[in-house]
C-alpha positions as a Markdown table, in Angstrom:
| # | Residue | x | y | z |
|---|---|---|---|---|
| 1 | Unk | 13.2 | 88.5 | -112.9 |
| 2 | Unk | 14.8 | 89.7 | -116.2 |
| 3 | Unk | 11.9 | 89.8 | -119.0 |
| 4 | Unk | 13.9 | 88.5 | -122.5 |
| 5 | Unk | 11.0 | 86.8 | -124.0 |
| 6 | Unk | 6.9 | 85.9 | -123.8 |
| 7 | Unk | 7.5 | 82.9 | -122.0 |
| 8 | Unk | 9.1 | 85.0 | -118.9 |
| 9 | Unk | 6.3 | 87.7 | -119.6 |
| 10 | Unk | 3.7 | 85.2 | -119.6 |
| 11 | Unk | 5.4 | 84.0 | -116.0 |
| 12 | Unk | 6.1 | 87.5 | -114.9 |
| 13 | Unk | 2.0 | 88.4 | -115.7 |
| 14 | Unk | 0.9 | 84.7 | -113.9 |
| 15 | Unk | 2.9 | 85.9 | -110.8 |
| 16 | Unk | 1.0 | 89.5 | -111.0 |
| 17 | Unk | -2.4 | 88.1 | -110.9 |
| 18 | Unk | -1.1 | 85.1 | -108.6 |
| 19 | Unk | -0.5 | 88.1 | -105.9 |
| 20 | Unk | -3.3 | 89.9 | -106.7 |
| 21 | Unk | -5.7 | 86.9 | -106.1 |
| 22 | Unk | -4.0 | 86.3 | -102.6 |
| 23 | Unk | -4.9 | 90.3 | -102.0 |
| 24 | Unk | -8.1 | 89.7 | -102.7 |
| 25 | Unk | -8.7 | 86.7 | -100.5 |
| 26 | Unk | -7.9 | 88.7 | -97.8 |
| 27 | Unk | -9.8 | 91.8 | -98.9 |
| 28 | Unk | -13.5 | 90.3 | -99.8 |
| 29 | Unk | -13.8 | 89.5 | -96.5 |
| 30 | Unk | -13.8 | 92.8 | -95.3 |
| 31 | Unk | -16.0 | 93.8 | -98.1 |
| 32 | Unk | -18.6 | 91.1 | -97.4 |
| 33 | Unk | -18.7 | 92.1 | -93.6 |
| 34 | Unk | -19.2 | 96.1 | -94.8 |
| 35 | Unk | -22.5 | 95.2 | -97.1 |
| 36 | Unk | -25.6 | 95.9 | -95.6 |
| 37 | Unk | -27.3 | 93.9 | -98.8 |
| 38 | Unk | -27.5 | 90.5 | -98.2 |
| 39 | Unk | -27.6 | 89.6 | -101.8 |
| 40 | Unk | -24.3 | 91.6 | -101.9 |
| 41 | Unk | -22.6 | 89.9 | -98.8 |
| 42 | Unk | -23.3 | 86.7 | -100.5 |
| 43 | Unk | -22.0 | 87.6 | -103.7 |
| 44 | Unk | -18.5 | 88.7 | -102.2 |
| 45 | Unk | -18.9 | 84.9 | -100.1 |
| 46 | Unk | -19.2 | 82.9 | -102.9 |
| 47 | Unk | -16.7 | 85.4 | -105.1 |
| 48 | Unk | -14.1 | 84.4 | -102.1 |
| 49 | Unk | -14.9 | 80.5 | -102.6 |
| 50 | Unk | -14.0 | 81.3 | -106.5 |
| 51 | Unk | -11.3 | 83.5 | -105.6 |
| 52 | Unk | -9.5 | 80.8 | -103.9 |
| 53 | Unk | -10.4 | 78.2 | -106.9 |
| 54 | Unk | -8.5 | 80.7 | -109.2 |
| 55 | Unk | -5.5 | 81.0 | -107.0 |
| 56 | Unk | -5.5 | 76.9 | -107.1 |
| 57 | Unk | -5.7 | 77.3 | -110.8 |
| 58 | Unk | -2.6 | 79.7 | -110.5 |
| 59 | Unk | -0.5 | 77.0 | -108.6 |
| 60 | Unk | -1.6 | 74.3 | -111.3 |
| 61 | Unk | 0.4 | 76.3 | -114.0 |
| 62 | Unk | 3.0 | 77.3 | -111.7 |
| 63 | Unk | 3.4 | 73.7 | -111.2 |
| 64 | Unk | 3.4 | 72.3 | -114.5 |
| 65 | Unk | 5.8 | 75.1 | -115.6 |
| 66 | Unk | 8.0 | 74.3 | -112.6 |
| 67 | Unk | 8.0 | 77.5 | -111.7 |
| 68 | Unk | 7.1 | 79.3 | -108.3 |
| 69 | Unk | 4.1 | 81.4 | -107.7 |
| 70 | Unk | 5.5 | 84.0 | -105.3 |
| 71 | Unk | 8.2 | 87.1 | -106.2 |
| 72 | Unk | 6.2 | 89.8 | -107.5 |
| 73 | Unk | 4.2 | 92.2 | -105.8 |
| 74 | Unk | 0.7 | 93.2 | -107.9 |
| 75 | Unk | 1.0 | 97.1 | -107.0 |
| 76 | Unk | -2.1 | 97.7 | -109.4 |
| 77 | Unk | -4.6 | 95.1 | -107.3 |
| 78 | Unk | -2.6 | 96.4 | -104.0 |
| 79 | Unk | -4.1 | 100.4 | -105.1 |
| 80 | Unk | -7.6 | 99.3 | -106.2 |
| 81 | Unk | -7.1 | 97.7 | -102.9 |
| 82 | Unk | -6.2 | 100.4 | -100.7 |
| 83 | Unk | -9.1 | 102.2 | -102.2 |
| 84 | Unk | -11.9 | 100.0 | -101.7 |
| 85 | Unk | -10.7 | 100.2 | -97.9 |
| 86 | Unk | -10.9 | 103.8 | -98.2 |
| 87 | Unk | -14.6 | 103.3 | -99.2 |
| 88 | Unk | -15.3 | 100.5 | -96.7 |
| 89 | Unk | -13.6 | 103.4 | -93.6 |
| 90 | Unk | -16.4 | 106.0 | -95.4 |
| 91 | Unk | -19.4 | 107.4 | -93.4 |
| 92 | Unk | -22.0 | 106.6 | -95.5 |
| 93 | Unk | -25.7 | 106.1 | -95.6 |
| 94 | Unk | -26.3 | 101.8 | -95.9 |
| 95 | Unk | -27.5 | 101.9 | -99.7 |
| 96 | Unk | -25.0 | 104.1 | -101.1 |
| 97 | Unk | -21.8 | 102.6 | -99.2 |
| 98 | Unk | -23.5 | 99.5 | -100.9 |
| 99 | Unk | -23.1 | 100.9 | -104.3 |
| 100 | Unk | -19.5 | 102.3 | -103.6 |
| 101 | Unk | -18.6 | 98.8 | -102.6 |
| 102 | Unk | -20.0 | 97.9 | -105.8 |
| 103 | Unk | -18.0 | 99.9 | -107.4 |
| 104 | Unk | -14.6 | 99.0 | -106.0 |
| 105 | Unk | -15.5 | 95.7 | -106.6 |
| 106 | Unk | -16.0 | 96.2 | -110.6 |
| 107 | Unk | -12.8 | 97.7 | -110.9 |
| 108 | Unk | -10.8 | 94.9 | -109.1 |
| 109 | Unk | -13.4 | 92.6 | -111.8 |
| 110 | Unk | -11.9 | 94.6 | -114.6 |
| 111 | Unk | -8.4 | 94.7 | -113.5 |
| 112 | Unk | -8.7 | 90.9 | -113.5 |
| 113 | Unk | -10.3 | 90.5 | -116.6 |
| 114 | Unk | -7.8 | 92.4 | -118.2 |
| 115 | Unk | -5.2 | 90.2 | -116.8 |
| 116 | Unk | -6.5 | 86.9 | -117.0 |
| 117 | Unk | -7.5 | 88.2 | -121.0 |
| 118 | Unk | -3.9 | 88.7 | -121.5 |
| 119 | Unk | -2.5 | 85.4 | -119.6 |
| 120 | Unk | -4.8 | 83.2 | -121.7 |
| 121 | Unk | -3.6 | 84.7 | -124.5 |
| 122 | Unk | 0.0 | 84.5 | -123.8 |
| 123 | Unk | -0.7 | 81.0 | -123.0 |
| 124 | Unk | -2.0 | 80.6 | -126.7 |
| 125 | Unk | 0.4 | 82.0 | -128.3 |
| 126 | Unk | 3.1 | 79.9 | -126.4 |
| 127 | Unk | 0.9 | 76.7 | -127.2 |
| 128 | Unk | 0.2 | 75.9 | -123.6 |
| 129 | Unk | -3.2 | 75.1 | -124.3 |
| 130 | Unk | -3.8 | 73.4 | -120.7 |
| 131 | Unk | -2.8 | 76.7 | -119.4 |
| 132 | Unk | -4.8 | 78.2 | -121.7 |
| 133 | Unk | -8.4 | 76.5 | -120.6 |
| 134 | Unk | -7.6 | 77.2 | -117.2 |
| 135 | Unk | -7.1 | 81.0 | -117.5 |
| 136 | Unk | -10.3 | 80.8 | -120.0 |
| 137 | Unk | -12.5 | 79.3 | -117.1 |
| 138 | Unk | -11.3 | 82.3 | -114.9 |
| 139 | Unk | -11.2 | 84.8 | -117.1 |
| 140 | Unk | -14.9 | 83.3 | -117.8 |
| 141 | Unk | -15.7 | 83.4 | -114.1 |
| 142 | Unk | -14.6 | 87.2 | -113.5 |
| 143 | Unk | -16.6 | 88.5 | -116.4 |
| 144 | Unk | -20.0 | 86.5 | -114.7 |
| 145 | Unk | -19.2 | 87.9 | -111.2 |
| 146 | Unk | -19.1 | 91.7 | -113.2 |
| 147 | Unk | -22.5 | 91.1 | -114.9 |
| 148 | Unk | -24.0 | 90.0 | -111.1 |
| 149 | Unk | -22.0 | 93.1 | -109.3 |
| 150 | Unk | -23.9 | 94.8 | -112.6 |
| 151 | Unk | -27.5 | 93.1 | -111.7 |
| 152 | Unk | -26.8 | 93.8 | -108.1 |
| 153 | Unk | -26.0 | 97.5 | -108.5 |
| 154 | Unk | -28.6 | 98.2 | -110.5 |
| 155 | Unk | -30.9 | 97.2 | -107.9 |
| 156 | Unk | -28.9 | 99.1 | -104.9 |
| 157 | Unk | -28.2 | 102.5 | -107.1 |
| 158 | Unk | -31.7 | 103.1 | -107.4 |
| 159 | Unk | -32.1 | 102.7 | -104.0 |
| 160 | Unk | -29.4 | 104.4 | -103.3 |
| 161 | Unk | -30.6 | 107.5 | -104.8 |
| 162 | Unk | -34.2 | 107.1 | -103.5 |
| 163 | Unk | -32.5 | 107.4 | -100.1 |
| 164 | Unk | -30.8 | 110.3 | -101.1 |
| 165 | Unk | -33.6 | 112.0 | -102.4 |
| 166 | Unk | -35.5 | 111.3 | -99.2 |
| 167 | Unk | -32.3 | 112.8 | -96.7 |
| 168 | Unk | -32.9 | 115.9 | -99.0 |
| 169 | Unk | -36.5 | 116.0 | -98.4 |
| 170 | Unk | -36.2 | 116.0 | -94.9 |
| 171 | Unk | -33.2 | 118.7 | -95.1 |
| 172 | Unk | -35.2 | 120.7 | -96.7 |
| 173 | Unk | -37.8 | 120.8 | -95.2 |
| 174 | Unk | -36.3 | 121.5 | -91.7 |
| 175 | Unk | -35.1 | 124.2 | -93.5 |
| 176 | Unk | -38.4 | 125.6 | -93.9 |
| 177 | Unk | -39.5 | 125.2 | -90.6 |
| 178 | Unk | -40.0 | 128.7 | -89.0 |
| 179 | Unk | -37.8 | 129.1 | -86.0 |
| 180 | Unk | -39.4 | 129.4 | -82.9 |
């Protein structure tokens, strides 16, 4: 798609984060079944409900701008992707692997708010202010599933830590232990 004015940027950008919400249905799945925190497995289940609600969103604009929602590829969701897998394939004791999923998770939640930020404000500046409210209630959503991936970490980096702190305790002190 040739890019000549804001309208066909605001389409190209709707089409980006179109994408990049069908990535993540199929990622947060995975991400829910990797968490060993309940409180986090649930987050990710009721982030997928929401996930699919922004996607409908999505097709509501597509719709009323009688355009269609596939063509474009989001290569920037598709790497914060492939990395979160990478951290999902990781060895890793059960409260930190937590916090590493928390934080692929924040930067897929910043990578959307970034997007959705600049949708809705394409779609004010064009004057499509029904476009506009819906991007505002996603955008809106995203930001409130960072701050409970923030309330969520803080809780599971701590722990996190304190189970770190313990595998060196015991390290060193089978260290110390004299060799019989």
């Amino acid at each position: 798609m040739k890019i000549n004015s804001l309208h066909d940027l605001y389409v190209d950008e709707l089409r980006d984060l179109y994408d990049a919400e069908t990535q993540l249905i199929k990622a947060l799945p995975k991400m829910a079944e990797a968490s060993t925190s309940e409180e986090l497995r649930e987050g990710f289940e009721e982030h997928l409900e929401q996930t699919h609600g922004h996607a409908q969103r999505l097709e509501q604009i597509f719709e009323r701008l009688s355009e269609k929602p596939k063509g474009k590829k989001c290569k920037g969701m598709e790497g914060i992707v492939k990395e979160g897998n990478e951290v999902l394939d990781e060895d890793m004791q059960e409260d930190t692997k937590d916090a590493a999923i928390i934080g692929a998770a924040q930067r897929v939640e910043h990578y959307e708010i970034a997007g959705y930020g600049t949708a809705r404000t394409h779609a004010d500046l064009l004057g499509l202010d029904d476009d506009a409210r819906l991007l505002e209630q996603t955008l809106a959503e995203e930001k409130e599933t960072d701050q409970k991936l923030n309330q969520l970490a803080e809780n599971i980096n701590v722990q996190a830590e304190q189970g770190a702190d313990e595998t060196t305790r015991r390290r060193s002190a089978m260290r110390r232990k004299p060799a019989a």
